[in-house]
Biopython code that builds the backbone (N, CA, C, O; Angstrom):
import numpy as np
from Bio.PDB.StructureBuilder import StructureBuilder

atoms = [
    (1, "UNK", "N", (7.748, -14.133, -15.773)),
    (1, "UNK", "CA", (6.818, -15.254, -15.863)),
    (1, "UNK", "C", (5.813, -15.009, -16.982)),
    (1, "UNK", "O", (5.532, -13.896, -17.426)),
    (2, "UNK", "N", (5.298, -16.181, -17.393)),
    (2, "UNK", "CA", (4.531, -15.795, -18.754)),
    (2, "UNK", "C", (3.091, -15.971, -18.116)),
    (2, "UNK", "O", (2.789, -16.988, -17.491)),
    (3, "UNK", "N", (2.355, -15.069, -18.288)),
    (3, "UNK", "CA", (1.051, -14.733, -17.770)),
    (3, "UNK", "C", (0.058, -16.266, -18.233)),
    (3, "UNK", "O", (-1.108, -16.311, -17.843)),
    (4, "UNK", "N", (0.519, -17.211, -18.899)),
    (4, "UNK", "CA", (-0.120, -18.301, -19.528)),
    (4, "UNK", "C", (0.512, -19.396, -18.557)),
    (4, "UNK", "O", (0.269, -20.573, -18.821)),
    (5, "UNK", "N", (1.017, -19.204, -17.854)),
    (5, "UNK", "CA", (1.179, -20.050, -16.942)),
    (5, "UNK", "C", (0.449, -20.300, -15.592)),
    (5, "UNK", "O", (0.377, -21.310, -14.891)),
    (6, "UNK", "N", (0.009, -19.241, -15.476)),
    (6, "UNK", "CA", (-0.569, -18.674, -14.288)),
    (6, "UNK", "C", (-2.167, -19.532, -14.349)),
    (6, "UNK", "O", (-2.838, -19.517, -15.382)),
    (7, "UNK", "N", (-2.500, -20.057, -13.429)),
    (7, "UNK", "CA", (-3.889, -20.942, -13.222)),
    (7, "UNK", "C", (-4.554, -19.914, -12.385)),
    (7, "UNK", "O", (-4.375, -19.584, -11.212)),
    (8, "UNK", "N", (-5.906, -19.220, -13.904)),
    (8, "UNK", "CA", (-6.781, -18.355, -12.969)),
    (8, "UNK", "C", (-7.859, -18.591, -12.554)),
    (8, "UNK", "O", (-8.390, -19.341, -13.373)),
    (9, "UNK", "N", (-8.734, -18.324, -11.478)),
    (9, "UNK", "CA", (-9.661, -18.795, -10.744)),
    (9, "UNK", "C", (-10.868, -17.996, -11.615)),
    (9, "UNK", "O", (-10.514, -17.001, -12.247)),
    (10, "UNK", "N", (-12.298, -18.410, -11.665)),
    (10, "UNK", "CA", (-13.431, -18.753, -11.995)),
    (10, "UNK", "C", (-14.089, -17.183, -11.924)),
    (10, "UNK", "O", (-13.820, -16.623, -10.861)),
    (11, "UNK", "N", (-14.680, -16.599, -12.614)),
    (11, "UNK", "CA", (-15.026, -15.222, -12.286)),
    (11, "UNK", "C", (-15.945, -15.517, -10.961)),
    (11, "UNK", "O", (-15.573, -14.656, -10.165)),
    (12, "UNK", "N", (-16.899, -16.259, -10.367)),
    (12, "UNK", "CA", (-17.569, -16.543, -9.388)),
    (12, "UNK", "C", (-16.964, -16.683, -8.109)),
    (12, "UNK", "O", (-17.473, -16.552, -6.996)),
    (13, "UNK", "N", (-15.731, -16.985, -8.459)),
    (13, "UNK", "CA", (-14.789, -17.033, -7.311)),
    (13, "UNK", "C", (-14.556, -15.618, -7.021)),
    (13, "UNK", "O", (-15.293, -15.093, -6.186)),
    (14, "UNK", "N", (-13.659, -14.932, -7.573)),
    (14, "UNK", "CA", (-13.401, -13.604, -7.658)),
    (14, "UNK", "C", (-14.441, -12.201, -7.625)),
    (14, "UNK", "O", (-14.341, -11.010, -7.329)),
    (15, "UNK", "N", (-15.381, -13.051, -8.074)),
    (15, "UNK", "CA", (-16.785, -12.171, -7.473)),
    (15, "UNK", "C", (-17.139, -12.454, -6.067)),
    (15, "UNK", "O", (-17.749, -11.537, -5.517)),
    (16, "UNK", "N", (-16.963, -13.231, -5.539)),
    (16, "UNK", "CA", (-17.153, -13.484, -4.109)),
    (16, "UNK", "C", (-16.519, -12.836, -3.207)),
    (16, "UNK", "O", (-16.986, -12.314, -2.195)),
    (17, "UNK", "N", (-15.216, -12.872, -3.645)),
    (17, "UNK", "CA", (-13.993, -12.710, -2.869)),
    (17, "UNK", "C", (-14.313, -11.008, -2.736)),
    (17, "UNK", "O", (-14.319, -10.464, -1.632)),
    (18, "UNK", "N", (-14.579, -10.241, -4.039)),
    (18, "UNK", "CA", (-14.333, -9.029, -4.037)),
    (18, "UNK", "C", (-15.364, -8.537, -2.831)),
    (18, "UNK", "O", (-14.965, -7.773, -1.952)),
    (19, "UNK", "N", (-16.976, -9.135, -2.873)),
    (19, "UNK", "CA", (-17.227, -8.675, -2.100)),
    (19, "UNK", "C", (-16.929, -8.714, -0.982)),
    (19, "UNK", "O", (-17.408, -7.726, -0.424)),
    (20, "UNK", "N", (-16.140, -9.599, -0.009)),
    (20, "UNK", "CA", (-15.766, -9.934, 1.023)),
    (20, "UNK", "C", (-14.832, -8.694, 1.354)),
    (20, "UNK", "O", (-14.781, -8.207, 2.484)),
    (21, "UNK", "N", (-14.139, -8.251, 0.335)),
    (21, "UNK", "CA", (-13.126, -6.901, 0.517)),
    (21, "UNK", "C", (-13.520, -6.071, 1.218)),
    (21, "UNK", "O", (-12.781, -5.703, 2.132)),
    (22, "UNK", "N", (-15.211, -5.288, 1.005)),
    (22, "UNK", "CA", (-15.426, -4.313, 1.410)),
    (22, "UNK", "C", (-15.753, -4.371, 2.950)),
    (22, "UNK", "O", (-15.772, -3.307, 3.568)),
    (23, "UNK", "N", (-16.034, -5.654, 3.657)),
    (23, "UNK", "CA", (-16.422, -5.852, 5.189)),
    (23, "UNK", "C", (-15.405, -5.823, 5.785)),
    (23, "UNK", "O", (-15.276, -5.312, 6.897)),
    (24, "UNK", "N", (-13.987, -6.696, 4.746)),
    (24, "UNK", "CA", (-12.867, -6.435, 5.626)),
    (24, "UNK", "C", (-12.167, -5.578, 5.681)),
    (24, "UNK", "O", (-11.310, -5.741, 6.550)),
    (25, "UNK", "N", (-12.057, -4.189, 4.860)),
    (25, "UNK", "CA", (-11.630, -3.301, 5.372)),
    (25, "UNK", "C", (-11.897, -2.293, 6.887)),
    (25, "UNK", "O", (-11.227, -1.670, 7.710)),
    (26, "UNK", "N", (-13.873, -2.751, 6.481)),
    (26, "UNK", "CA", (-13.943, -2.160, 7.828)),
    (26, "UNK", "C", (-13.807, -2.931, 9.460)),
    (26, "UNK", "O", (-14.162, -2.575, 10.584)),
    (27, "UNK", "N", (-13.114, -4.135, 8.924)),
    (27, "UNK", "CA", (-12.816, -4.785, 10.425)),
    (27, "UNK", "C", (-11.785, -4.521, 11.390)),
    (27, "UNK", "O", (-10.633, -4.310, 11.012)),
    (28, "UNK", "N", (-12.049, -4.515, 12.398)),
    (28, "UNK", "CA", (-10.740, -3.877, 13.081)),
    (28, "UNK", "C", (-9.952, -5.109, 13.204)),
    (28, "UNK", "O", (-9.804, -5.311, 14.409)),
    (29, "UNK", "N", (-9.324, -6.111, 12.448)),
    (29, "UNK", "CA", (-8.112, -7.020, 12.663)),
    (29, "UNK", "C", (-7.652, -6.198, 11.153)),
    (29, "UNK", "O", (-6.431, -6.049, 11.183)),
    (30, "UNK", "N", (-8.200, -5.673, 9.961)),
    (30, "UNK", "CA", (-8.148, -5.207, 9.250)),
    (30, "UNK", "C", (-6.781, -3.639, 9.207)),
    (30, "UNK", "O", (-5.838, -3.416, 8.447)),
    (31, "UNK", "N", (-7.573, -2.552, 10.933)),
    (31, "UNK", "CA", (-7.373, -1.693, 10.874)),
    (31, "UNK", "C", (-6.188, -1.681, 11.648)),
    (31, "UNK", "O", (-5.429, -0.719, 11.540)),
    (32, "UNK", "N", (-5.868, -2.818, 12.580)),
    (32, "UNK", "CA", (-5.022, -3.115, 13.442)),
    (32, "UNK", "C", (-3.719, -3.319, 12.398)),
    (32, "UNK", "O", (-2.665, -2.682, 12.403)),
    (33, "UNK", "N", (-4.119, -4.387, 11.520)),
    (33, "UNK", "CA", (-2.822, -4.702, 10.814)),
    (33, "UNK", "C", (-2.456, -3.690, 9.903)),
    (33, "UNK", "O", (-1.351, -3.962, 9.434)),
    (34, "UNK", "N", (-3.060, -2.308, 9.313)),
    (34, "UNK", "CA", (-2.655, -0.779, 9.477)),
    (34, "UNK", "C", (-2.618, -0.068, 10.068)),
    (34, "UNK", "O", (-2.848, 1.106, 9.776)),
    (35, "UNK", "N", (-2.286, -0.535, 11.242)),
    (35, "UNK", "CA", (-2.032, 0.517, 12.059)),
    (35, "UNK", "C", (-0.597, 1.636, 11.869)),
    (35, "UNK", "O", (-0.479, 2.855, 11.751)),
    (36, "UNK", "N", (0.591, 0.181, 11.929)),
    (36, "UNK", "CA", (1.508, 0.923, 12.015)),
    (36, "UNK", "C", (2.109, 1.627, 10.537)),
    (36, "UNK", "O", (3.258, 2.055, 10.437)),
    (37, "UNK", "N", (0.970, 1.656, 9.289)),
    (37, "UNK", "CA", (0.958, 2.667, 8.083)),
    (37, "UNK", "C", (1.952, 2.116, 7.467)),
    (37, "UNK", "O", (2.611, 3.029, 6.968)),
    (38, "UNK", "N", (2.636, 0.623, 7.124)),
    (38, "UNK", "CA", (3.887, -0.325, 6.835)),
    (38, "UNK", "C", (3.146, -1.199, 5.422)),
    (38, "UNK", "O", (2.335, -2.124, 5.359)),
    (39, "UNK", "N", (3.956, -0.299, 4.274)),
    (39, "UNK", "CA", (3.568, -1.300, 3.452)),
    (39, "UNK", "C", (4.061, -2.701, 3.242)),
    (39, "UNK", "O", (5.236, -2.664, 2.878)),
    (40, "UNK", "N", (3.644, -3.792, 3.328)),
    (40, "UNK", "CA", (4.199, -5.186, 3.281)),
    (40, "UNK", "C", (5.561, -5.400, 2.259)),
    (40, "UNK", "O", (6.444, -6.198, 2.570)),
    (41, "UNK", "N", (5.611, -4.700, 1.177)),
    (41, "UNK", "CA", (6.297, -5.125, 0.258)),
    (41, "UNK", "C", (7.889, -3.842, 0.154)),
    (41, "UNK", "O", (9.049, -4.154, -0.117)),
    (42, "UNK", "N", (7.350, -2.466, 0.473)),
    (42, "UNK", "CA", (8.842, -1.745, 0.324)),
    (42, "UNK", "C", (8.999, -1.246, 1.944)),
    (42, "UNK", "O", (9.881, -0.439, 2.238)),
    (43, "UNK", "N", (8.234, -1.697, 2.790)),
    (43, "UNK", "CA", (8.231, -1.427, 4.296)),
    (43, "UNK", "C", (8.482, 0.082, 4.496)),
    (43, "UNK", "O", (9.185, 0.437, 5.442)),
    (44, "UNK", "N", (7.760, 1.298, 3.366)),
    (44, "UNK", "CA", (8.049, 2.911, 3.699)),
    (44, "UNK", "C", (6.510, 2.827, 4.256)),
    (44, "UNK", "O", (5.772, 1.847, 4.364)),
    (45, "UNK", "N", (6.278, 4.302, 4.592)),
    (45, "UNK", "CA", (5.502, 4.328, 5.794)),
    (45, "UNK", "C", (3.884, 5.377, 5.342)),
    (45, "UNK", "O", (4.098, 6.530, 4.970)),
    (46, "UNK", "N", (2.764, 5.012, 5.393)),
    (46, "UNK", "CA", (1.986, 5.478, 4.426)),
    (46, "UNK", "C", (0.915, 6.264, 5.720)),
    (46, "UNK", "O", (1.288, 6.228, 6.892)),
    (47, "UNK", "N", (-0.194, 6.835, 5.394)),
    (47, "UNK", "CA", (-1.161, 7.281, 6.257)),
    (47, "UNK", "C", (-2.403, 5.919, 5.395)),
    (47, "UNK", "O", (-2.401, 5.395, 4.282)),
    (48, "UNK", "N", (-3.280, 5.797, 6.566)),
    (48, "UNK", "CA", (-4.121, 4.552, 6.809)),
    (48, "UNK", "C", (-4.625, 4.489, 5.293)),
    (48, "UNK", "O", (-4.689, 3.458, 4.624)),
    (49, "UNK", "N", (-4.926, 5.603, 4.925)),
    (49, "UNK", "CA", (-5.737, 6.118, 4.192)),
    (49, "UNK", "C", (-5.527, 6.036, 2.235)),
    (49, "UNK", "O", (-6.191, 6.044, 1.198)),
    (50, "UNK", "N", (-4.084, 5.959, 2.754)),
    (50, "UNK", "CA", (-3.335, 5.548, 1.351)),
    (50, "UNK", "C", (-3.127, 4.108, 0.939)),
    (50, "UNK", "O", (-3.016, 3.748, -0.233)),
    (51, "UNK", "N", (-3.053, 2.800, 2.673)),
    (51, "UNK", "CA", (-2.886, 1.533, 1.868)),
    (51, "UNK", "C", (-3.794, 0.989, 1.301)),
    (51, "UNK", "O", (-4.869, 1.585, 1.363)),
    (52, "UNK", "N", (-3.767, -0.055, 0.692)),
    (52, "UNK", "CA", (-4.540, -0.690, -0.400)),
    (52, "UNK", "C", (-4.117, -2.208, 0.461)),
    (52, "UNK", "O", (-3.058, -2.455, 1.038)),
    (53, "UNK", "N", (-5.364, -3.109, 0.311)),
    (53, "UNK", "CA", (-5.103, -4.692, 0.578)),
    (53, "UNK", "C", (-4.591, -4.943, -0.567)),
    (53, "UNK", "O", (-4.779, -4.438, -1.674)),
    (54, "UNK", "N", (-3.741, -5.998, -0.104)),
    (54, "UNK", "CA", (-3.487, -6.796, -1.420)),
    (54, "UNK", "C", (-3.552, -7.985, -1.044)),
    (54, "UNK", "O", (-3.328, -8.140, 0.156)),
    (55, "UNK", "N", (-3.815, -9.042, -1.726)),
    (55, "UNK", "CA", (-3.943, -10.479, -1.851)),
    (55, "UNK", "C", (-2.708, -11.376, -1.795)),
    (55, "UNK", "O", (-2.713, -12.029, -2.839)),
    (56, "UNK", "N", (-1.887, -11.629, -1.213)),
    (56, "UNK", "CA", (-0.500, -12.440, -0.882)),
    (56, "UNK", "C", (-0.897, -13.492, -2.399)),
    (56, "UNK", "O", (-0.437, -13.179, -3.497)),
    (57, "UNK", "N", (-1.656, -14.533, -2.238)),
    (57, "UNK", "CA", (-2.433, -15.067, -3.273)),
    (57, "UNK", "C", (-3.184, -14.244, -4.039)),
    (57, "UNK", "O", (-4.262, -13.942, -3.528)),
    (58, "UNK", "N", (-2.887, -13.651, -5.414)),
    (58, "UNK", "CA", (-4.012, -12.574, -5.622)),
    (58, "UNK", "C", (-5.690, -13.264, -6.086)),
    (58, "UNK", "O", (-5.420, -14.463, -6.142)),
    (59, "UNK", "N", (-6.472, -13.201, -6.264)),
    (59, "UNK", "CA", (-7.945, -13.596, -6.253)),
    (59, "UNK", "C", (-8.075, -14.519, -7.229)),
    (59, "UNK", "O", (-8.614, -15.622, -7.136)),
    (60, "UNK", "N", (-7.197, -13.676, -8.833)),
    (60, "UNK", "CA", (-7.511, -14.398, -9.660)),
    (60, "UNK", "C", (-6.507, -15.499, -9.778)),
    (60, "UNK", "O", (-6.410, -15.932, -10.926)),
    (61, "UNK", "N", (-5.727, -16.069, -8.881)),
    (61, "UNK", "CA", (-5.158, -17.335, -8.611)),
    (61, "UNK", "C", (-5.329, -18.082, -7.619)),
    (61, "UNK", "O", (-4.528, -18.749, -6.964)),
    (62, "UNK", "N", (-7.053, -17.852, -7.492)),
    (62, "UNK", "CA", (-7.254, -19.179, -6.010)),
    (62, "UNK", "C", (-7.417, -18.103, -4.506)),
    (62, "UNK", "O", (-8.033, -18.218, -3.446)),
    (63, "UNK", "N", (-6.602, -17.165, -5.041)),
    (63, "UNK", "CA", (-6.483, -16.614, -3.241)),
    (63, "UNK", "C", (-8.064, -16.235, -2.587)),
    (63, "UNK", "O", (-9.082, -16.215, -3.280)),
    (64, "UNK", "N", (-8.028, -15.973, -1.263)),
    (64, "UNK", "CA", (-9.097, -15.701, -0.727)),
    (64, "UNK", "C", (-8.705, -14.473, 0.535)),
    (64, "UNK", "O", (-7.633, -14.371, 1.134)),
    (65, "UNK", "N", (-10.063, -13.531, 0.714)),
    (65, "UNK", "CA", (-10.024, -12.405, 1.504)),
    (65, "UNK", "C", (-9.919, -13.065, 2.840)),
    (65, "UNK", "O", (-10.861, -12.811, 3.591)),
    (66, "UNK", "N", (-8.988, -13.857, 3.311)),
    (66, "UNK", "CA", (-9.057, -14.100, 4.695)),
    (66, "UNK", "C", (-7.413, -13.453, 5.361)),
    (66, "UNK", "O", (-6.451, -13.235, 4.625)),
    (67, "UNK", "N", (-7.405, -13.227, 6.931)),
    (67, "UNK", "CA", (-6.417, -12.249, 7.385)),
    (67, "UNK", "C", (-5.407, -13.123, 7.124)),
    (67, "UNK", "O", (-4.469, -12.337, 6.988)),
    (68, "UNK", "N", (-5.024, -14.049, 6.985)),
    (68, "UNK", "CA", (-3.810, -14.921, 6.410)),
    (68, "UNK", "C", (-3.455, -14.745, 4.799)),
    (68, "UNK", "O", (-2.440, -15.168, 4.246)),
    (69, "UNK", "N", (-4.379, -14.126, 4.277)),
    (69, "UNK", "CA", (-3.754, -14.080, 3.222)),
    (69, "UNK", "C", (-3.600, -12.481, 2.640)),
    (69, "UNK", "O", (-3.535, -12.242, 1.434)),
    (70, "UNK", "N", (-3.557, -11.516, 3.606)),
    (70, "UNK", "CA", (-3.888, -9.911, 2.823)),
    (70, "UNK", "C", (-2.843, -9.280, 3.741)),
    (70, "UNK", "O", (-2.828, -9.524, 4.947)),
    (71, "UNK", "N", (-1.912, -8.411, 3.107)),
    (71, "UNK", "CA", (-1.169, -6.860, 3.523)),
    (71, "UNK", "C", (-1.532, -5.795, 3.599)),
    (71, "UNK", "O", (-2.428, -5.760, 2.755)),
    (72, "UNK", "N", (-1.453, -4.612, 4.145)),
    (72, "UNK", "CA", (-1.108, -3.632, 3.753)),
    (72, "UNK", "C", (-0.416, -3.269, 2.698)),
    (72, "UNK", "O", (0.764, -3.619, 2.697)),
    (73, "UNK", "N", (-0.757, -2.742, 1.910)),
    (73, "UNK", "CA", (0.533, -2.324, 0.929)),
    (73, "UNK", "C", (0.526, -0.873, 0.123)),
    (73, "UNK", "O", (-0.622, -0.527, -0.157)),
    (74, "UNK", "N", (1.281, -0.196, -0.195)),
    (74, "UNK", "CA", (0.903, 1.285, -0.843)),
    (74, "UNK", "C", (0.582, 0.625, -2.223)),
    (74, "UNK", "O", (0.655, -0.558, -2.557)),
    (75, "UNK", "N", (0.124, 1.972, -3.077)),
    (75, "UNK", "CA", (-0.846, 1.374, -4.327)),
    (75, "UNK", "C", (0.572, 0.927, -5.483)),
    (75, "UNK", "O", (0.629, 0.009, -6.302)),
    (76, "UNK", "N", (1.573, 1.960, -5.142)),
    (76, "UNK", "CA", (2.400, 1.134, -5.897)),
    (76, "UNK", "C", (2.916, -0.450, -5.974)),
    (76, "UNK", "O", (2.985, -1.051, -7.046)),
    (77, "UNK", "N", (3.203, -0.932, -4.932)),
    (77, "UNK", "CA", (3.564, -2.122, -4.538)),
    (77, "UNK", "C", (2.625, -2.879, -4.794)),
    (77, "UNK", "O", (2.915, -4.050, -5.044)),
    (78, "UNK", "N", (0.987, -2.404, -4.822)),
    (78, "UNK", "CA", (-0.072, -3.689, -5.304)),
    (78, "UNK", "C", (0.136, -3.669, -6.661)),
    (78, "UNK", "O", (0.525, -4.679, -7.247)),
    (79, "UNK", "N", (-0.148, -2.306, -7.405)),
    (79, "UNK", "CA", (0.209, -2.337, -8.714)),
    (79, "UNK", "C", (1.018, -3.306, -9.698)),
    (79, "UNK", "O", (0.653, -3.973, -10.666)),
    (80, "UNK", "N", (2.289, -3.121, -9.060)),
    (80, "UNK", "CA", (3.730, -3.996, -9.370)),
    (80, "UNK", "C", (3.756, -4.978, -9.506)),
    (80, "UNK", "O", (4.283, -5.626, -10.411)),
    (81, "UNK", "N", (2.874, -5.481, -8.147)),
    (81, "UNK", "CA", (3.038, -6.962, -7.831)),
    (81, "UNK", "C", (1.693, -7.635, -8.865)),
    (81, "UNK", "O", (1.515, -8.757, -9.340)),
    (82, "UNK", "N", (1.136, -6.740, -8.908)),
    (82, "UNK", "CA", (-0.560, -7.746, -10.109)),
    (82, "UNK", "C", (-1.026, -8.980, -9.640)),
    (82, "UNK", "O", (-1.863, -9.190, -8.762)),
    (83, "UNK", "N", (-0.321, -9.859, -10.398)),
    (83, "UNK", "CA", (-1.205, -11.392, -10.307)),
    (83, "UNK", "C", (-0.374, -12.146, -9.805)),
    (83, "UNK", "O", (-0.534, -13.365, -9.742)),
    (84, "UNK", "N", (0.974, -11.325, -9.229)),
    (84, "UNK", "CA", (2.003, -12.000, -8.699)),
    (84, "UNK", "C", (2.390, -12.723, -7.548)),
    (84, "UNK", "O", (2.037, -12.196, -6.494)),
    (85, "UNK", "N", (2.917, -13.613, -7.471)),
    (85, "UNK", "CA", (2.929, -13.903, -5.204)),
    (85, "UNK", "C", (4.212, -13.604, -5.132)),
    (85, "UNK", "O", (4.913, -13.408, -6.125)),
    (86, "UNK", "N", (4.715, -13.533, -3.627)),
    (86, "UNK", "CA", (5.660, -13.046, -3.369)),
    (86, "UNK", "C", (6.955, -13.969, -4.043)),
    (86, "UNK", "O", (8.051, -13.470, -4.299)),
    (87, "UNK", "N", (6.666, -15.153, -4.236)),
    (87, "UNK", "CA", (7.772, -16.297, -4.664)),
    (87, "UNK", "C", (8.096, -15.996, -5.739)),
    (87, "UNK", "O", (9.279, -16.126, -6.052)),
    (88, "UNK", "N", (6.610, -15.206, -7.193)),
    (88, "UNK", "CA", (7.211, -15.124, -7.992)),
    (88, "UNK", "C", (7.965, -13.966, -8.474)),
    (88, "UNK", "O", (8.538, -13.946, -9.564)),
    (89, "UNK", "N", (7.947, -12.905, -7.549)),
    (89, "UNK", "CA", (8.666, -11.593, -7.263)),
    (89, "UNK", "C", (10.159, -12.297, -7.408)),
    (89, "UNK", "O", (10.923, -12.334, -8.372)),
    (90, "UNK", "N", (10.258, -12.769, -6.242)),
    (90, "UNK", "CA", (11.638, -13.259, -5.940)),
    (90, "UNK", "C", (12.496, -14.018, -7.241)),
    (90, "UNK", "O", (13.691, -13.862, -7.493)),
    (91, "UNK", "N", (11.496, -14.899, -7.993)),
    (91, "UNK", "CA", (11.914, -15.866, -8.790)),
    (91, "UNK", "C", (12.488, -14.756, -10.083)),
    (91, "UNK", "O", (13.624, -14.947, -10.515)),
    (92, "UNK", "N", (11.753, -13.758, -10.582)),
    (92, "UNK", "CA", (11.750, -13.080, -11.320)),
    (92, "UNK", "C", (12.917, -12.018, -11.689)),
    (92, "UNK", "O", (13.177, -11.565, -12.804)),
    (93, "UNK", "N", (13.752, -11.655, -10.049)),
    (93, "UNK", "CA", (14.878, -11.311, -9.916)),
    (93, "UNK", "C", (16.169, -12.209, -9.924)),
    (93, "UNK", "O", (17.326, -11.843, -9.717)),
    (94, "UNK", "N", (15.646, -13.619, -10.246)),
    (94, "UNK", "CA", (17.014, -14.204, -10.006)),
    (94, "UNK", "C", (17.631, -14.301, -11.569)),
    (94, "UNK", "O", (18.763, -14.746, -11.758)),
]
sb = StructureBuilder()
sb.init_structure("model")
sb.init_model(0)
sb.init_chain("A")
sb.init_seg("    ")
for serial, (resi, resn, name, xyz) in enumerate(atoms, 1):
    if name == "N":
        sb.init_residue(resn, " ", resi, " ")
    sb.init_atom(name, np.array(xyz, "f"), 0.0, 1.0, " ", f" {name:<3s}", serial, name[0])
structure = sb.get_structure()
């Protein structure tokens, strides 16, 4: 996908959002949905301590820190995925 396609959201947006990150890590719907140490994207198995949220929607495309929209994921798999959603993962392999 060409990164110029991509509709990015407002730095004010993404400043918002980020701070919202740091409360929800410490929430327990947060700690619950790491519990079982399952990264969302290669499903291998991490200690709490290693996942990283990631944004299903990432921030700078609209997304928002709410539990409908965030995984678990190891740092590789956030890495990978960037500014990506899961559709355009998929699209990208076909």
């Amino acid at each position: 996908m060409n990164l110029n396609s991509y509709i990015f959201a407002d730095e004010e947006h993404i400043k918002r959002e980020k701070a919202k990150v740091k409360g929800a890590k410490k929430s327990r719907w947060w700690q619950q949905k790491c519990a079982p140490g399952l990264c969302a994207y290669c499903g291998k198995k991490f200690p709490f301590k290693e996942l990283t949220m990631d944004h299903i929607v990432p921030l700078a495309r609209g997304g928002t820190t709410t539990p409908g929209n965030v995984v678990p994921a190891c740092r590789e798999c956030n890495k990978n995925k960037g500014v990506d959603t899961p559709v355009d993962l998929i699209l990208k392999k076909l």
